[in-house]
N, C-alpha and C positions, 0 to 999 in steps of 0.2 A: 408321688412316691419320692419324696423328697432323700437322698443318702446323702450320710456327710461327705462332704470332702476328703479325699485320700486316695493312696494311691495302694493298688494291692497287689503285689512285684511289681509288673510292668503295667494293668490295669488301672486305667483312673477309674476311680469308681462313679464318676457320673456320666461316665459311657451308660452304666448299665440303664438308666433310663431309656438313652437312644436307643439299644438294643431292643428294650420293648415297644416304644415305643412305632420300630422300624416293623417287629414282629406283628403288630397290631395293624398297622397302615396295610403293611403287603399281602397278610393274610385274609384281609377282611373280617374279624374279627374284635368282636367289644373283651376289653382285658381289664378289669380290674384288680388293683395290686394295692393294700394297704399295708403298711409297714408301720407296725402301731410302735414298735418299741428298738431299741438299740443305740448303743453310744458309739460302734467301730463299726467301719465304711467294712470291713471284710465281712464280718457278722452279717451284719443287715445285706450284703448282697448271697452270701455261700445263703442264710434262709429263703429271702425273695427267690432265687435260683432254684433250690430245690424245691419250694411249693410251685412253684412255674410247672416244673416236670413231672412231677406226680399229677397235677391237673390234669395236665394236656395227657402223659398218659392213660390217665382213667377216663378222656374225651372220647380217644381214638381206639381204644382196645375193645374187641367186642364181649360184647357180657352173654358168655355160655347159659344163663337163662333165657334168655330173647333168641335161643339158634331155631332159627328154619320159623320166625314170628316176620311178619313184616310189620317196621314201626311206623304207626297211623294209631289215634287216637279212637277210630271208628273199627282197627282191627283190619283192614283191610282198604286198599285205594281207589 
């Protein structure tokens, strides 16, 4: 996830990597982040950022069709 160079107010934007990459280590979790297009360091991190959060919310929120289901591929453990 290569961002350009730059700085965005106080943020360098090649933090933003470590940031993920910190998120990834400590969480135990595989995170893949493709950043297919962009010319400004502010662009490509405000997109990478919000697709990060929508993910991860749509990871963790429970999906009112599956209420009171236990998930198991067998239906039961």
């Amino acid at each position: 996830m290569p961002f350009k160079s730059g700085m965005i107010g106080t943020f360098d934007s090649q933090l933003a990597y470590e940031f993920f990459q910190g998120f990834a280590n400590h969480a135990f979790v595989t995170l893949h982040i493709d950043n297919l297009r962009g010319e400004n360091a502010h662009h490509q991190a405000e997109t990478v950022f919000k697709a990060f959060a929508r993910a991860l919310r749509m990871a963790l929120e429970i999906d009112p069709r599956a209420a009171g289901v236990i998930p198991s591929t067998k239906g039961s453990l």
